[in-house]
C-alpha positions as CSV (number, residue, x, y, z in Angstrom):
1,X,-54.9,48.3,16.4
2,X,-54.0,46.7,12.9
3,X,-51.4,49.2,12.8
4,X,-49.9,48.9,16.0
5,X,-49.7,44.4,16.0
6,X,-47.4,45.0,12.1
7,X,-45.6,47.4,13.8
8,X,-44.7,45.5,17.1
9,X,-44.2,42.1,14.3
10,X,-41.9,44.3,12.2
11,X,-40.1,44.3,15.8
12,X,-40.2,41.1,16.3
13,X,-38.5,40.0,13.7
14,X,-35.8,43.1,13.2
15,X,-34.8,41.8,16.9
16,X,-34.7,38.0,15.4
17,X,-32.3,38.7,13.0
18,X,-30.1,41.1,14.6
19,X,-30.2,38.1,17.8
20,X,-28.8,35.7,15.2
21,X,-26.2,38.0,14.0
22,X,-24.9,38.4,17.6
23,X,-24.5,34.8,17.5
24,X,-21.7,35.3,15.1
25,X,-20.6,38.0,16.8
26,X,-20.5,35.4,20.3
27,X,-18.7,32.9,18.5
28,X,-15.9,35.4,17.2
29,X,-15.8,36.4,21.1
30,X,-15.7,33.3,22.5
31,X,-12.8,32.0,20.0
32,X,-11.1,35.2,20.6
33,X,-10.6,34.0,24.3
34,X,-10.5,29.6,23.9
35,X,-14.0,29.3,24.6
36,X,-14.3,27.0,22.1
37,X,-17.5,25.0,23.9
38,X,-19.5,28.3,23.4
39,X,-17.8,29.6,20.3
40,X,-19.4,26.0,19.1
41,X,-22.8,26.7,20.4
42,X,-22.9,30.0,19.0
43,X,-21.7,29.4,15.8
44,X,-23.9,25.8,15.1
45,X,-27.1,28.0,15.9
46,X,-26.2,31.2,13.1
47,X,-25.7,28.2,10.4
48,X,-28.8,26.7,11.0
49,X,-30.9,30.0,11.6
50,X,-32.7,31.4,8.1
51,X,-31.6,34.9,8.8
52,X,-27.5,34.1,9.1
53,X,-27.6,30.6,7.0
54,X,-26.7,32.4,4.2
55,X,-24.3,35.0,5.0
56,X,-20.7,34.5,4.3
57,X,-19.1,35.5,7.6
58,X,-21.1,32.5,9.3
59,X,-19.4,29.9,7.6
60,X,-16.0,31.9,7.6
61,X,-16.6,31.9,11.6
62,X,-17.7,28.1,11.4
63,X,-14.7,27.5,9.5
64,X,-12.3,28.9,11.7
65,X,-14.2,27.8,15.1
66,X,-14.2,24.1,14.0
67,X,-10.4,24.3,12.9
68,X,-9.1,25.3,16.3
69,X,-11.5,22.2,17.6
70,X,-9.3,20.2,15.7
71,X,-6.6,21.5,16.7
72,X,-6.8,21.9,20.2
73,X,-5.1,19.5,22.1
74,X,-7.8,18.7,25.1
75,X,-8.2,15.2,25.4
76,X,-12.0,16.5,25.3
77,X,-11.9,17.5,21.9
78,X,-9.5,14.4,20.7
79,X,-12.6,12.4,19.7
80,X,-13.9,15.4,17.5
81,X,-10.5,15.7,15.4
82,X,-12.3,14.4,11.9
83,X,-15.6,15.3,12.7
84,X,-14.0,19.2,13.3
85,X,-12.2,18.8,10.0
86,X,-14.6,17.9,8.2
87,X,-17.0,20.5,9.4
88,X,-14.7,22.8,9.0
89,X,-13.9,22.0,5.7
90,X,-17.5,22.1,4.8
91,X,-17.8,25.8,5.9
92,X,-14.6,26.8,4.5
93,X,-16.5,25.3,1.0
94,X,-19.0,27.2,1.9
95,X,-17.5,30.8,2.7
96,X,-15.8,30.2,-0.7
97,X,-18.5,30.0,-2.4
98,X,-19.4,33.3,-2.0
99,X,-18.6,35.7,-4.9
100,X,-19.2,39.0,-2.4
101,X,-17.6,39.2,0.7
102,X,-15.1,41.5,2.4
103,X,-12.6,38.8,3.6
104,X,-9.2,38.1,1.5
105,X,-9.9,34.9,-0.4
106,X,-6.6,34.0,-0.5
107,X,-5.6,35.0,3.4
108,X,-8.9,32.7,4.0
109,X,-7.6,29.7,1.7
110,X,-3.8,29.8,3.2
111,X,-5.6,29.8,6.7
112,X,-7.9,26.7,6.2
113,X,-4.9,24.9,4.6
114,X,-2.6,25.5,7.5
115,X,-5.0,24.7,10.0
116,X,-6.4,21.7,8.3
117,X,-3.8,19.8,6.5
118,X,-1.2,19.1,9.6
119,X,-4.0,17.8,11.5
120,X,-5.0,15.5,8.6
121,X,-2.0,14.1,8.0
122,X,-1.2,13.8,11.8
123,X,-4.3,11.6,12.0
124,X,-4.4,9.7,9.0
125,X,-0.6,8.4,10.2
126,X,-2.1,7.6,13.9
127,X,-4.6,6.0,12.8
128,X,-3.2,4.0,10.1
129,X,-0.3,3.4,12.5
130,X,-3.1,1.7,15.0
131,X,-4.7,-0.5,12.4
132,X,-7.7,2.2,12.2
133,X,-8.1,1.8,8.4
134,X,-11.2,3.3,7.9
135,X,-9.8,6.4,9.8
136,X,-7.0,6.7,8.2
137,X,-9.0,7.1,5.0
138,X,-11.6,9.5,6.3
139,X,-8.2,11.5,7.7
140,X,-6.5,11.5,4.1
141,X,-9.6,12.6,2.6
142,X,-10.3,15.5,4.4
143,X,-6.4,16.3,2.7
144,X,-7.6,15.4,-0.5
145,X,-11.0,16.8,-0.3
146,X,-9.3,20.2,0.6
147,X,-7.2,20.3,-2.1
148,X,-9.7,19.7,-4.4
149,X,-11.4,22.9,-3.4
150,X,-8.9,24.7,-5.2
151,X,-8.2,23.2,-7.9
152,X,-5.4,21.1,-7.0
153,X,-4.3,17.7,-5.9
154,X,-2.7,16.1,-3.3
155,X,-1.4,13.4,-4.4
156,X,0.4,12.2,-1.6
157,X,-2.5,12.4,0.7
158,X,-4.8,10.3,-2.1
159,X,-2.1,7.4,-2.4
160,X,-2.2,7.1,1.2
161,X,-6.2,6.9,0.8
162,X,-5.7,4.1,-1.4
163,X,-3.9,2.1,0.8
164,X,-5.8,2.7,3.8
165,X,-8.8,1.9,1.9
166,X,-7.0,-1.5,0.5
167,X,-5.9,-2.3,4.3
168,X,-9.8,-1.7,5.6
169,X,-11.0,-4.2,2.4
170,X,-12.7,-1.4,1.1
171,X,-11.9,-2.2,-2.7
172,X,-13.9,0.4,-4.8
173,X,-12.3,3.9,-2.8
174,X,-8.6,2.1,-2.9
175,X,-8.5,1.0,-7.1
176,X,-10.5,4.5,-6.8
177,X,-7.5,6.5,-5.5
178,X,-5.1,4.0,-7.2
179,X,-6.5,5.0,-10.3
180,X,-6.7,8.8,-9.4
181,X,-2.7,9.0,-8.7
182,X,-2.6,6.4,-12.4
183,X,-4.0,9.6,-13.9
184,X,-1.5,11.7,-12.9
185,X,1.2,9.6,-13.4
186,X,2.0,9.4,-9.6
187,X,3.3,6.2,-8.3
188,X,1.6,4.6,-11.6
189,X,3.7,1.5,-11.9
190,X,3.7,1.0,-8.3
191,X,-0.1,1.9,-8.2
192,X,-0.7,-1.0,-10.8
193,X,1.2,-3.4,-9.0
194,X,-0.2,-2.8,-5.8
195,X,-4.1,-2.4,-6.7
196,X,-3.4,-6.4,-8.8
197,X,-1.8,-7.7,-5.6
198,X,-4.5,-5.9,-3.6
199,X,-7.0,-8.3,-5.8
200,X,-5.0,-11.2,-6.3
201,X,-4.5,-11.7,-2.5
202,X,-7.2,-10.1,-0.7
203,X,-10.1,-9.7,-2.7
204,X,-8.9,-13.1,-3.8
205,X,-9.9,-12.0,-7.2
206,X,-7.1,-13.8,-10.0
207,X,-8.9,-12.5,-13.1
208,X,-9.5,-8.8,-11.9
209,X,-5.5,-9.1,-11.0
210,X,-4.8,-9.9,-14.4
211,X,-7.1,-7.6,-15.8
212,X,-5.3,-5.2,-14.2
213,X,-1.7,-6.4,-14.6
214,X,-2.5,-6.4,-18.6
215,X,-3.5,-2.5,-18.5
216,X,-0.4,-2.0,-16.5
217,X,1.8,-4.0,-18.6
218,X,0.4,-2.0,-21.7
219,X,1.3,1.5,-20.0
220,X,4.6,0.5,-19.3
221,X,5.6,-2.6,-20.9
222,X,9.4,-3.1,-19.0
223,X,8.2,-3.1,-16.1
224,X,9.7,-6.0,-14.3
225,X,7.9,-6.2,-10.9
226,X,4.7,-5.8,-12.4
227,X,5.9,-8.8,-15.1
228,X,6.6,-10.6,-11.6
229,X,3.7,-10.3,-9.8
230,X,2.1,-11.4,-13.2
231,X,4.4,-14.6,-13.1
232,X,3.6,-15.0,-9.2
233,X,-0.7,-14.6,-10.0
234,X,0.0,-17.6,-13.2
235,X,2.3,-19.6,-11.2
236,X,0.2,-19.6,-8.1
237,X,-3.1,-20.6,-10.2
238,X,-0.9,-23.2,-11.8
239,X,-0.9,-21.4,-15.4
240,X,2.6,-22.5,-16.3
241,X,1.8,-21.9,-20.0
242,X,0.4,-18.8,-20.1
243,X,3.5,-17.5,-17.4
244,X,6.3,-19.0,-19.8
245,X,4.5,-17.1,-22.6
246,X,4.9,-14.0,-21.2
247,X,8.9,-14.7,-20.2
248,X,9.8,-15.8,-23.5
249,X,8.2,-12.4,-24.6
250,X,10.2,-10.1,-21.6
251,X,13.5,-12.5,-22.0
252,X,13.5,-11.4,-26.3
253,X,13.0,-7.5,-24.7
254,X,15.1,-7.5,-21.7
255,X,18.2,-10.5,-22.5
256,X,20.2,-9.1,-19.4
257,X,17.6,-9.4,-16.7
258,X,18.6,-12.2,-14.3
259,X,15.4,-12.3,-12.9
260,X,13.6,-13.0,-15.5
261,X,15.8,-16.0,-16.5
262,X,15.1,-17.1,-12.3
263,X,11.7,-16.6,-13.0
264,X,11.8,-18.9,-16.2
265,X,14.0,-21.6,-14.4
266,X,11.2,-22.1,-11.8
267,X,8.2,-22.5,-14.3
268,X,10.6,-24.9,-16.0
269,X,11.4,-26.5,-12.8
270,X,7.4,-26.6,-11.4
271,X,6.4,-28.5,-15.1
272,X,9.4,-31.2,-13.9
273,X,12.1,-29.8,-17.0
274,X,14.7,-30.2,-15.2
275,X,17.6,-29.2,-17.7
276,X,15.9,-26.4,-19.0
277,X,14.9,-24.8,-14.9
278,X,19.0,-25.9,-15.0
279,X,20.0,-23.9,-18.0
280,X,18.0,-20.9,-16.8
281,X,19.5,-21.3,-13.2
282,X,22.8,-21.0,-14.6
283,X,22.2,-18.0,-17.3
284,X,20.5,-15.9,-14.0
285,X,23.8,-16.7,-12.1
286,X,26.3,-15.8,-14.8
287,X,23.9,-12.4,-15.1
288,X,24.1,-11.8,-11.3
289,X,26.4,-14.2,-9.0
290,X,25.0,-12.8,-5.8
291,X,21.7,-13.4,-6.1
292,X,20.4,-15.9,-3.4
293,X,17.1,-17.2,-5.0
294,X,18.9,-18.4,-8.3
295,X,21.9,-19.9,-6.5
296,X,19.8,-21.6,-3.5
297,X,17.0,-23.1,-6.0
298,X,19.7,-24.6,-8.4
299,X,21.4,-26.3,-5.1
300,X,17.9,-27.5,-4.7
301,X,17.2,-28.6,-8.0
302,X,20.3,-30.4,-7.8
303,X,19.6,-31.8,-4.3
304,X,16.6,-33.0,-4.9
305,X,17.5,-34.7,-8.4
306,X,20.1,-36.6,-6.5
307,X,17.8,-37.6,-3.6
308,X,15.3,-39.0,-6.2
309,X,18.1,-41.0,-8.2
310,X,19.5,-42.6,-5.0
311,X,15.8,-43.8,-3.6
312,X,14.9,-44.9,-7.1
313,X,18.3,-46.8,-7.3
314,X,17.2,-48.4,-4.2
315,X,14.7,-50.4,-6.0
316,X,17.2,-52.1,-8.0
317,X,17.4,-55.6,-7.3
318,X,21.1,-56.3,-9.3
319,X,24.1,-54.6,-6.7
320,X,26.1,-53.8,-9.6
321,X,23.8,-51.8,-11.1
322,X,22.5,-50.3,-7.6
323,X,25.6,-49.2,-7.2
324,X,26.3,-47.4,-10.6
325,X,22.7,-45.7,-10.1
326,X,23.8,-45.0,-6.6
327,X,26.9,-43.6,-7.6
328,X,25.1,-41.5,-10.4
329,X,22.4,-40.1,-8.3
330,X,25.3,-39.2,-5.6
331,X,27.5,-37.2,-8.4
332,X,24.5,-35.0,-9.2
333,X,24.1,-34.3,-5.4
334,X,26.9,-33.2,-4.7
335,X,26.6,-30.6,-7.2
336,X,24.1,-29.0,-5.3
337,X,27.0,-28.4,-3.3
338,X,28.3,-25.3,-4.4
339,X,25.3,-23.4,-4.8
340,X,23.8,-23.5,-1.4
341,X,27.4,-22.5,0.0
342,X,26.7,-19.6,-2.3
343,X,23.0,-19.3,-0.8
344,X,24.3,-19.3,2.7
345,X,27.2,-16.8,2.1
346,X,24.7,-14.4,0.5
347,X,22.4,-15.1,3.3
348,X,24.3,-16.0,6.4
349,X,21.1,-17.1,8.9
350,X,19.4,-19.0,6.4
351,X,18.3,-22.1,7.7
352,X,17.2,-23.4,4.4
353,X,20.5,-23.5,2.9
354,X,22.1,-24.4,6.4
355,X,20.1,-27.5,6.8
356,X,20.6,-28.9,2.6
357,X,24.1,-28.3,3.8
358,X,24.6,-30.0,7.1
359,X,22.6,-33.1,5.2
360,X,25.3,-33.0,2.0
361,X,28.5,-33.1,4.3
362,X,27.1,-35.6,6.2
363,X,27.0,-37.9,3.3
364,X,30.3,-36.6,1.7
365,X,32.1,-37.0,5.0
366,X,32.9,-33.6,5.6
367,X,32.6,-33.9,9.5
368,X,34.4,-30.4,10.1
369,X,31.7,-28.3,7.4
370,X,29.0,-30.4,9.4
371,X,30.3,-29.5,12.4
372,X,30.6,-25.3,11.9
373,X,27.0,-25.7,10.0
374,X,25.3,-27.6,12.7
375,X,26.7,-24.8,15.6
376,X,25.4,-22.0,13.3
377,X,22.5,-23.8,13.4
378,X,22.4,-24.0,16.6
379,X,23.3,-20.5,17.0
380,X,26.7,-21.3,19.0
């Protein structure tokens, strides 16, 4: 009787295991013909069952079940997409993991990346495209994850992570993937500039900006934009001292750089030195003639100089000398003059220089420059 209850056991569980097995077996069936519901069953049971858990062509069948989940294009299965790439990923992991099998590793690894990276990218950019940050990032992981795998990196796919992660105000994972394409030297400058912005105006973080915008700056000291956004960060935390500092310094490396000679005009011009935010105006636009933001703030500079003279000479009680101040503060506006014509032929719709203008004829008496300003202004 002992004898005859082991044997029927021994039965038992000879039939367990070989049940399992058929499982994989199903699932290959089932995917063979689109059955991709049952294929799923089939193959989610033999990766959780002890007797095909650990056998290599259960996860190679996971692996290629969940990749044409993801790929299918059954509104059904749209919901799935990272879930399936993911878990497909995770069995494509796992089937590489073992050292004896009798599948092609490298026929297995050129299938997994063709039927997982298209499908990454493809979501990543929808759902970054619909404001879905979060899935975005979990989409260009699954890229970057894969690559990983075999010893490589996607570099595109973890820049994009970065900024998905920076867009969802997930901080850590975006200066994480910043700093992974840094290593690399992928995108570094840009990366630096980007992950200080990325602090300075959403994390609303000055000091890590800096912080950041110093390491930067060390790496690749002429770099201008990231010199700028350090100039914008002091500038907008009213550091004038510390941002002219750091001009003078770029100016004695880089003489020829109209921008940094803008950039020193309007520190001048924000601490109220007029003449030397003049001087610097002027040194930009003998550098680079075309360049609207030098032109239009020296026309401002200079209107707003002679706007100031011509109240403050209205508080002058002897006409004779009203008049000389008047006729002082007048000779510095028009000089603005000039510069804003420049400002607005650079940039023909601005309505900054446009109204400065249509203000400066009117008090010069040049009705028929009023006139053509105040009907572009118009938009006639």
């Amino acid at each position: 009787m002992r004898t005859l209850i082991l044997t029927v056991l021994m039965s038992s569980l000879f039939l367990g295991g070989f049940a399992q097995k058929s499982k994989i077996t199903s699932a290959f069936n089932h995917l063979k013909w689109q059955e991709l519901d049952k294929a799923k069953e089939a193959i989610d049971l033999a990766s959780e069952h002890e007797d095909t858990k650990d056998f290599w062509k259960t996860w190679l069948y996971k692996a290629r079940v969940y990749i044409a989940i993801a790929n299918d294009t059954a509104p059904k299965y749209q919901p799935m997409k990272l879930m399936a790439l993911n878990t497909a990923l995770d069995a494509y992991i796992k089937f590489a993991g073992y050292d004896q099998n009798k599948q092609n590793k490298e026929d297995v690894k050129k299938e997994a990346l063709r039927g997982i990276l298209a499908q990454a990218y493809a979501g990543g950019g929808q759902s970054f495209q619909n404001s879905d940050f979060k899935g975005a990032y979990d989409f260009f992981q699954v890229s970057a994850r894969l690559h990983e795998t075999i010893g490589l990196m996607d570099t595109i796919a973890v820049y994009n992570s970065a900024l998905a992660a920076e867009n969802a105000g997930d901080w850590a994972n975006a200066e994480l993937n910043y700093r992974k394409c840094i290593e690399v030297n992928y995108k570094a400058e840009s990366c630096f500039n980007d992950m200080s912005m990325m602090y300075y105006k959403k994390a609303d973080s000055v000091d890590k900006a800096l912080e950041v915008l110093a390491e930067g700056r060390k790496a690749f000291p002429s770099n201008s934009p990231m010199l700028l956004a350090e100039l914008e960060i002091f500038l907008g935390s009213n550091r004038f001292d510390e941002a002219l500092s750091n001009l003078n310094l770029a100016i004695k490396n880089d003489s020829s750089n109209h921008i940094l000679y803008f950039a020193r005009g309007m520190i001048f011009n924000n601490k109220s030195k007029f003449k030397q935010a003049e001087m610097n105006y002027l040194k930009a636009i003998s550098l680079k003639p075309d360049h609207y933001d030098s032109n239009f703030n020296l026309g401002a500079l200079y209107f707003n100089q002679g706007a100031d003279m011509i109240t403050k000479a209205g508080d002058i009680p002897d006409f004779k000398e009203y008049e000389i101040a008047k006729k002082k503060g007048d000779a510095v506006l028009v000089k603005a003059i000039p510069y804003l014509e420049k400002a607005l032929e650079i940039r023909p719709d601005d309505k900054d220089s446009m109204s400065s203008l249509m203000q400066l004829y009117g008090r010069t008496n040049q009705s028929d420059k009023y006139n053509e300003v105040k009907a572009r202004m118009e938009g006639n």
